[in-house]
C-alpha positions as CSV (number, residue, x, y, z in Angstrom):
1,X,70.5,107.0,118.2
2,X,73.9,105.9,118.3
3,X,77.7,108.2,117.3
4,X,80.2,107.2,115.1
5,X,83.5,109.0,113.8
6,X,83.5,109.8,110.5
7,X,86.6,110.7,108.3
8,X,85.5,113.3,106.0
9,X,88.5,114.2,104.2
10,X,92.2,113.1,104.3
11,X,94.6,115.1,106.4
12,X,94.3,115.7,109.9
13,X,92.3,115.2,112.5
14,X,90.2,118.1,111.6
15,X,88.8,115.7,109.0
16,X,87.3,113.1,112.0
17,X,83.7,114.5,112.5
18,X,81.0,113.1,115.4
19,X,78.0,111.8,113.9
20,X,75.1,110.3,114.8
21,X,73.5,107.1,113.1
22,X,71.1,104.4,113.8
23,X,72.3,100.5,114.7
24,X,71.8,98.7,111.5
25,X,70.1,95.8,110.8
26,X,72.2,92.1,110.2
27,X,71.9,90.9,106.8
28,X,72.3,86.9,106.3
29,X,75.9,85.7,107.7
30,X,76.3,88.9,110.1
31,X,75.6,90.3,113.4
32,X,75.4,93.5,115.1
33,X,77.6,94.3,118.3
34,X,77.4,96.5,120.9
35,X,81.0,97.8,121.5
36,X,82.3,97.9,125.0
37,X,85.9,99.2,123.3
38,X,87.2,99.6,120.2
39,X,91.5,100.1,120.0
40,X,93.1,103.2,118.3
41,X,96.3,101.7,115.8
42,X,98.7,103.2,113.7
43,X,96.8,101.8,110.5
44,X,93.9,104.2,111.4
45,X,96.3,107.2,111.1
46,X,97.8,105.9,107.6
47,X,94.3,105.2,106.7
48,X,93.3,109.1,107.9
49,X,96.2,110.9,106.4
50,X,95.7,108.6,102.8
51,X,98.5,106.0,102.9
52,X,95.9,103.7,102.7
53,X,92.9,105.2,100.5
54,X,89.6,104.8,101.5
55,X,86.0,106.0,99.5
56,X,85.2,108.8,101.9
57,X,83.4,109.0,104.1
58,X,84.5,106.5,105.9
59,X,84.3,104.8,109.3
60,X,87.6,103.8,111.0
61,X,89.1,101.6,113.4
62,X,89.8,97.5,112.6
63,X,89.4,96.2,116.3
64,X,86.8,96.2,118.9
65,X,85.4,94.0,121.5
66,X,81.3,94.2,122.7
67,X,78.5,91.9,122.7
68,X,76.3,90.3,120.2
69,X,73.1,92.4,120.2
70,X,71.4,91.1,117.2
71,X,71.9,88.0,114.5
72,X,71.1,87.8,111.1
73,X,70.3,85.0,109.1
74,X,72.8,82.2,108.9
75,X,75.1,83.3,111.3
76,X,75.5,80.2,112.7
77,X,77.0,80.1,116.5
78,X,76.2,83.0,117.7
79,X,73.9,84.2,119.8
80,X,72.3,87.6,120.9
81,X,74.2,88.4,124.5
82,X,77.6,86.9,123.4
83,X,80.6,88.4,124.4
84,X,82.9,88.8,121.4
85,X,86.7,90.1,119.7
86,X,87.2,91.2,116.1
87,X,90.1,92.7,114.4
88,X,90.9,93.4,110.5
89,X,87.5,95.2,109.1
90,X,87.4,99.2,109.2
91,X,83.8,100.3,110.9
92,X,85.0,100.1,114.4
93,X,84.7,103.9,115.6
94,X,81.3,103.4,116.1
95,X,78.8,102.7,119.0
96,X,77.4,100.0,117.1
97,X,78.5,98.3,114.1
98,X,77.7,95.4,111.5
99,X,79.9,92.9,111.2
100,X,80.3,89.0,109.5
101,X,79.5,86.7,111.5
102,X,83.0,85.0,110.5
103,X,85.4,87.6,112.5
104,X,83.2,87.6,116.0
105,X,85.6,85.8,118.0
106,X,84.2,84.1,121.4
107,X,85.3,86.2,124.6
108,X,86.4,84.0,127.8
109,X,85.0,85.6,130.9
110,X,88.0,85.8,132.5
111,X,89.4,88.4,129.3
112,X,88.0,91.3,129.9
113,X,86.3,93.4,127.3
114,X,88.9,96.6,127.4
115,X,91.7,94.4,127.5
116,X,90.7,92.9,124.5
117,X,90.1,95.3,122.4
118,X,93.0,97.2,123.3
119,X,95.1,94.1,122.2
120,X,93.6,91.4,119.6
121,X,94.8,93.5,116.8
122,X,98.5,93.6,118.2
123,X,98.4,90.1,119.1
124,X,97.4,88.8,115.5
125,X,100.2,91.1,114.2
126,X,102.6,89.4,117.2
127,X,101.2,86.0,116.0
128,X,101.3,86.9,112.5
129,X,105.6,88.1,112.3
130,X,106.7,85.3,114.7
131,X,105.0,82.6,113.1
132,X,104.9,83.3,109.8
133,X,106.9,85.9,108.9
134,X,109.9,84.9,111.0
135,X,109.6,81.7,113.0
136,X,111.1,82.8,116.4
137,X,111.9,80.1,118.9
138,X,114.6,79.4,122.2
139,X,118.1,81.3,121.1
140,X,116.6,83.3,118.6
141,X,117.2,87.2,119.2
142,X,114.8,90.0,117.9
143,X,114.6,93.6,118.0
144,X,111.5,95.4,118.5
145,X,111.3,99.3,117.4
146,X,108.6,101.4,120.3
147,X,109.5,98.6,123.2
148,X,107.2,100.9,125.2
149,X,103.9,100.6,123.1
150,X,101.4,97.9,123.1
151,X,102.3,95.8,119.9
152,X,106.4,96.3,121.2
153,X,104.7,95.0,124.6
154,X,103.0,92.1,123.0
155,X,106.1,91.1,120.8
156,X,108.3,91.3,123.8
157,X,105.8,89.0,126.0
158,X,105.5,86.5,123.6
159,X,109.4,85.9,122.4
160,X,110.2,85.9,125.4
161,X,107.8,82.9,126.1
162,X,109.3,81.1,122.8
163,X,112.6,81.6,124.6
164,X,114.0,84.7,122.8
165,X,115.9,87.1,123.8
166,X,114.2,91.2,123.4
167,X,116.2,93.8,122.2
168,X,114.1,97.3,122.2
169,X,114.4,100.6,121.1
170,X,112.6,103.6,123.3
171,X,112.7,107.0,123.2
172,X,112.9,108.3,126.4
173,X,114.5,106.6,129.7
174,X,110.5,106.5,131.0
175,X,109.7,104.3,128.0
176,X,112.5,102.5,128.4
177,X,111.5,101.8,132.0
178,X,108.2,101.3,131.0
179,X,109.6,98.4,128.5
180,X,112.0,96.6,131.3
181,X,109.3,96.7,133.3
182,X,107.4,94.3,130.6
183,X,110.0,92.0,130.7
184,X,112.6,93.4,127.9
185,X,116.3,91.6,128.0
186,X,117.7,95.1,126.7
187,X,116.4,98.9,125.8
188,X,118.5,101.4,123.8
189,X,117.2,104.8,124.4
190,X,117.1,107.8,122.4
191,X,115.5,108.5,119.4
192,X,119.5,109.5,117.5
193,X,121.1,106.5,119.3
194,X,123.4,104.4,117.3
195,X,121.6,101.3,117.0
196,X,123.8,99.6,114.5
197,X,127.1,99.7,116.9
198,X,124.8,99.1,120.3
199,X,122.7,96.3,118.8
200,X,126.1,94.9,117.7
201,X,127.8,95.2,120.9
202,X,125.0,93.5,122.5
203,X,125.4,90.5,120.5
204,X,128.6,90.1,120.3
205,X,129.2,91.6,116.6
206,X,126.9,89.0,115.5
207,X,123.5,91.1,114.8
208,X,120.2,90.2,115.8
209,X,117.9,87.4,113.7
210,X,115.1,89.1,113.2
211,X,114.2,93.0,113.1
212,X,110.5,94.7,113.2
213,X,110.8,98.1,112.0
214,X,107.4,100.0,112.6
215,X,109.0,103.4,112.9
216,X,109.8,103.7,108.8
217,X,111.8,107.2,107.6
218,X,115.3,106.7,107.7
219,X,115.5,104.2,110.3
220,X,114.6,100.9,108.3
221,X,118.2,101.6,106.7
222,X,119.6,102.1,110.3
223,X,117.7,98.7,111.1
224,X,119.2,96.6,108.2
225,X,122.7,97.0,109.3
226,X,121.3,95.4,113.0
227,X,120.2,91.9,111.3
228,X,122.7,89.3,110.9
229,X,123.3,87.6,107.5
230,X,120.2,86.0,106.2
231,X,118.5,87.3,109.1
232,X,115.2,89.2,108.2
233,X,114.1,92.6,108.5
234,X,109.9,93.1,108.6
235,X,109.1,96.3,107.9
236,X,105.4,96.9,109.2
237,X,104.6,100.9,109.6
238,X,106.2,104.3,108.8
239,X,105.0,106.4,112.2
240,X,108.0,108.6,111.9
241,X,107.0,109.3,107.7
242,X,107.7,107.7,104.3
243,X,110.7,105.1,104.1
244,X,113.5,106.4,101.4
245,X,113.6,104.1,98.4
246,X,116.1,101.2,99.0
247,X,118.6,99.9,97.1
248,X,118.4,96.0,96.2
249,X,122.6,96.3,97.1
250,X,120.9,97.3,100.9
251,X,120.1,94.0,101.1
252,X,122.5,91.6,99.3
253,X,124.7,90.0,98.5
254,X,126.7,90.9,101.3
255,X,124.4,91.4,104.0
256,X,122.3,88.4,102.5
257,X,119.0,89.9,104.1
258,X,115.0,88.9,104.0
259,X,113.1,91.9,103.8
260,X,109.4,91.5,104.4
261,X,106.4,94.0,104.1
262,X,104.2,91.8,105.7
263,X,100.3,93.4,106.4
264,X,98.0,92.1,109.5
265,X,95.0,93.0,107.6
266,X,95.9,90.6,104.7
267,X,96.9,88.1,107.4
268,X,93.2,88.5,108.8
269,X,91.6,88.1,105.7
270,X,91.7,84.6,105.4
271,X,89.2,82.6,107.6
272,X,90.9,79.8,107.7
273,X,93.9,82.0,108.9
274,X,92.3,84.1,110.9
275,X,90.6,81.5,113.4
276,X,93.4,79.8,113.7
277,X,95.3,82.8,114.6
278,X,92.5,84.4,116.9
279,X,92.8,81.2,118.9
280,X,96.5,81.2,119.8
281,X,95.6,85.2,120.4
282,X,93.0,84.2,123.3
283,X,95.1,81.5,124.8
284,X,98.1,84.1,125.2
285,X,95.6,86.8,126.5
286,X,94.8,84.3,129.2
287,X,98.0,83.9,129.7
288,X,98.5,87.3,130.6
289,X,100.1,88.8,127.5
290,X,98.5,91.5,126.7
291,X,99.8,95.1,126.6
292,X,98.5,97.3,129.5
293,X,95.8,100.2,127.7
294,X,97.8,103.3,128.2
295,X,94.8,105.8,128.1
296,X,91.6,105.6,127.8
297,X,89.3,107.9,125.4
298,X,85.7,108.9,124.9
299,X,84.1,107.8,121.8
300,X,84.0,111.5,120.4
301,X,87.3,112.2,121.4
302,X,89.0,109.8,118.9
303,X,90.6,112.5,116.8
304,X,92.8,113.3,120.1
305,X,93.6,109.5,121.0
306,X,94.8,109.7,117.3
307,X,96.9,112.7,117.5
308,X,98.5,111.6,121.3
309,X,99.5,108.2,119.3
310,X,100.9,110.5,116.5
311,X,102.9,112.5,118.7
312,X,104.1,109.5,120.6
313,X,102.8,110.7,123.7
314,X,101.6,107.6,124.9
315,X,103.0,104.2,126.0
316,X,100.8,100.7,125.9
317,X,97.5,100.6,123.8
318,X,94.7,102.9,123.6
319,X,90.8,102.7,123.8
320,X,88.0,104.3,122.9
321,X,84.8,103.7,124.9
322,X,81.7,104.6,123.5
């Protein structure tokens, strides 16, 4: 018999409950994997506390990495004993879980397991804002809200490989260490710093090109007035609470800004989008950028890996290991 974690009402952690299931059985097009880790996000505390609804209960979790331990019909390519990454599908707080056959991403052995599911997430978000949303490229300057986490980690690794320069916000001088130490250009520190006039000051008045806000509350308005004119501003998460209603005058004509609300699970949705994506992922990872894992949890102690993320305890990504 295997566990999984169960959201039984939407709130707090209270509402994540230990139970025990059996492994299913693959219908046609999907297979059943054995999890080695699954990674803890943000979207599975929106998800928890009802930004996003779900039918309850419900299974969360939207990235994990195992092997294949059964196939069902007509999932073609796959075998039982493959080593595999998903991302994008809630279901993942879970020993063992279904899944189509379509998401099971092939594993390199030289990736290893915890690293990738600790990461593949991030990196289709990484792929997914400086690629699509913004294209970043040599000369281009970003700033990345939570340097110290693993998607700021992942952002900053990969500009910096398309020849940008990383501008990153961190709460405390350890974060901001842990962030230079990942390969940062610049950190401002402190959670009441003035962004605006140090972002501006780095830059030389100009602003930066591109912003990612994940933090939300008041600090996406704090984060438009960091983006040069027709720069743009993605605004991806709301860990610090709901965002105040803009004003379309925040934006332009003036400032001349992009803002984009861009969603990684919609971005994973397509298949076509997806692979493509998940390939460029793996190459980075065996590049070596990938965020370290931060802490690592037992399966049944999700609802405290969730509250630690919530509280901003932690630095790089976290795992649960079943």
């Amino acid at each position: 018999m295997d566990i999984q974690i169960e959201l039984t009402a939407i709130g707090g952690t209270d509402g994540l409950r230990v139970a025990p299931c059996a492994p299913g059985d693959p219908g046609a097009g999907q297979i059943r994997v054995r999890h080695d880790g699954i990674g803890v996000n943000f979207i599975d505390i929106y998800q928890r506390t009802g930004l996003y609804r779900l039918p309850l209960p419900a299974v969360l979790g939207v990235e994990g990495a195992g092997v294949v331990e059964a196939v069902g019909p007509d999932a073609d390519g796959l075998r039982i004993g493959d080593r595999i990454v998903y991302a994008g599908l809630t279901g993942g707080y879970a020993a063992s879980r279904l899944l189509p056959a379509w998401r099971a991403v092939p594993l390199p052995d030289a990736i290893d397991s915890d690293i990738a599911a600790a990461s593949f997430l991030r990196g289709l978000t990484a792929h997914m804002l400086l690629t699509r949303t913004h294209t970043v490229g040599a000369g281009s300057t970003i700033l990345v809200h939570a340097a110290a986490g693993g998607l700021g980690a992942t952002l900053t690794a990969w500009a910096k490989q398309r020849g940008a320069t990383v501008i990153g916000t961190a709460g405390t001088p350890q974060k901001a260490q842990t962030a230079r130490e990942a390969g940062i250009d610049h950190v401002i520190i402190g959670r009441d710093a003035d962004i605006v006039a140090e972002v501006r000051a780095l830059t030389d008045g100009r602003g930066v090109d591109f912003a990612i806000d994940g933090i939300g509350g008041t600090m996406l308005a704090r984060t438009l007035g960091c983006v040069r004119r027709f720069g743009t501003v993605a605004s991806i998460g709301q860990a610090a609470g709901p965002i105040p209603p803009l004003d379309v005058e925040d934006l332009g004509p003036l400032r001349s800004l992009t803002l984009a609300r861009p969603s990684v699970m919609a971005y994973a949705a397509d298949p076509d989008t997806y692979r493509a994506a998940a390939l460029d992922v793996i190459r980075a990872m065996e590049g070596g950028i990938a965020p370290t894992i931060g802490r690592r949890y037992g399966l049944a102690d999700a609802a405290r890996a969730q509250a630690d993320l919530e509280a901003g305890a932690t630095t790089g990504s976290l795992l649960l290991v079943p």
